[in-house]
C-alpha positions as CSV (number, residue, x, y, z in Angstrom):
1,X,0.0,0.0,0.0
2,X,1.8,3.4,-1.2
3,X,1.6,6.4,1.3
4,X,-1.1,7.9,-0.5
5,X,-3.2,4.9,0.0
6,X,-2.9,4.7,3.4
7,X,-3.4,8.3,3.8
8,X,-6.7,7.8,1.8
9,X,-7.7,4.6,3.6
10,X,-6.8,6.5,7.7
11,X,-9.2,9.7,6.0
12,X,-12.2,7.2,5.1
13,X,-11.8,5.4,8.8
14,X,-11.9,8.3,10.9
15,X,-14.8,10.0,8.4
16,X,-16.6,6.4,9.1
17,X,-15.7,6.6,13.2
18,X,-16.6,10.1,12.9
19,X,-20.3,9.4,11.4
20,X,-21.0,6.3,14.2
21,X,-20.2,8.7,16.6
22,X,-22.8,11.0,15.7
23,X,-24.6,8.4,15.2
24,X,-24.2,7.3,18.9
25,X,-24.3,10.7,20.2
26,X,-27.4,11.6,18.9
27,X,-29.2,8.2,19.8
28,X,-27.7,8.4,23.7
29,X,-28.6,12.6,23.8
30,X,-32.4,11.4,22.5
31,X,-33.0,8.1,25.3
32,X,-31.8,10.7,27.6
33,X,-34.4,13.0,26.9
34,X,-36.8,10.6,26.5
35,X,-35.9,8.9,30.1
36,X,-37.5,10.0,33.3
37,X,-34.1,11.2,34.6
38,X,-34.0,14.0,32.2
39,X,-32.7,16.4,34.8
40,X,-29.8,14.0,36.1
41,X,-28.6,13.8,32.3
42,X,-28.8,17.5,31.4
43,X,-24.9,17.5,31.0
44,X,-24.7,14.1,29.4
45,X,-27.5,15.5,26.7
46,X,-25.0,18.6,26.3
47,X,-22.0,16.4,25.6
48,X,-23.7,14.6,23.3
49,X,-25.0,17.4,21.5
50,X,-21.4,19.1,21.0
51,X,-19.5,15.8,19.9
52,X,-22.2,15.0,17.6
53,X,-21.9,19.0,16.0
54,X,-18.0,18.6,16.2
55,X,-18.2,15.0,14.5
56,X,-20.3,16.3,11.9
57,X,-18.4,19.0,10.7
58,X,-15.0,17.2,11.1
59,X,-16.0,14.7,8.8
60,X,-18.0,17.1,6.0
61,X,-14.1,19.1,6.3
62,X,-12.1,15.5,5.5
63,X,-14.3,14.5,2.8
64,X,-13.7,18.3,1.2
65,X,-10.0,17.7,2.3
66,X,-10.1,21.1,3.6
67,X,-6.9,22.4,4.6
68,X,-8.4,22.8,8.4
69,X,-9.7,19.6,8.7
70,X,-6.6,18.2,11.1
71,X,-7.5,21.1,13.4
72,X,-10.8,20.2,13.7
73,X,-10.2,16.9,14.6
74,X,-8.2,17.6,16.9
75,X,-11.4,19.5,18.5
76,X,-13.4,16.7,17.9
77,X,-11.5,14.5,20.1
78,X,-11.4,16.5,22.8
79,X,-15.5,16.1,22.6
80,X,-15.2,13.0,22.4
81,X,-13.1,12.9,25.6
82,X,-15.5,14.4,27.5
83,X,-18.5,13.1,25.9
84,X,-17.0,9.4,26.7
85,X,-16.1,10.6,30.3
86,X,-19.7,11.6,31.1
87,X,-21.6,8.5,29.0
88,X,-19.3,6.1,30.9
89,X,-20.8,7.4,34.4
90,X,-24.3,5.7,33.4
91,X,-25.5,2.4,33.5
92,X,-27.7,2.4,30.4
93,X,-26.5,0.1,27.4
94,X,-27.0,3.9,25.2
95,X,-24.6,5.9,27.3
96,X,-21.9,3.1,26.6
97,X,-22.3,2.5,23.7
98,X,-22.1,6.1,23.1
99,X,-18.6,6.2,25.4
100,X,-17.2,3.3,23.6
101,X,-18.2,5.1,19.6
102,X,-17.1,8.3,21.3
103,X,-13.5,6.6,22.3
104,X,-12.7,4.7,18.8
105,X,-13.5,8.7,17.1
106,X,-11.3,10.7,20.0
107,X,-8.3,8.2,18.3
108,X,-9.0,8.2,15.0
109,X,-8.9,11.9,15.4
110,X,-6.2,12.2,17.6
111,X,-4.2,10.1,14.4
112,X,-5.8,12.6,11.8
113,X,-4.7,15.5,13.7
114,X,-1.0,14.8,14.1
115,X,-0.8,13.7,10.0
């Protein structure tokens, strides 16, 4: 595999963790929402919220290969840091799956960000 390929083929990965994250993050801010416990989860929901806007915009910036997409992963996994940190407090099978989604982005951003 040349360097260009694996450049390519590291781009596409963290786009795809980037997407199940959002995925995740948007699904876990929604149950909370929906759950009697609301209130408890009110900084859970916000966590959620911003790692799902920054996971969204860093992967519309890779797929432009815009010149300031490495910078915004770099943002991106420092809300998925803390988005992981909060959804791995709670018990319910959507908060961790959303800390473990949240955890495989944070890396695959961390990697994009030092390319």
């Amino acid at each position: 595999m040349t360097a260009t390929q694996t450049q390519s083929s590291n781009l596409d990965s963290c786009i795809q963790a980037c997407l199940d994250c959002l995925k995740d993050c948007e699904n876990c801010a929604t149950a909370c929402l929906n759950s009697d416990m609301v209130q408890m989860m009110s900084e859970c929901i916000k966590l959620c919220r911003d790692c799902s806007d920054t996971c969204a915009l860093s992967a519309r910036l890779m797929v432009r290969q815009s010149g300031i997409h490495a910078q915004m992963c770099a943002v991106c996994a420092e809300a998925c840091d803390r988005c992981a940190a909060e959804c791995s407090k709670h018990d319910s099978d959507h908060c961790q799956r959303c800390a473990e989604s949240c955890r495989r982005c944070a890396e695959s951003c961390r990697q994009m960000a030092a390319a």
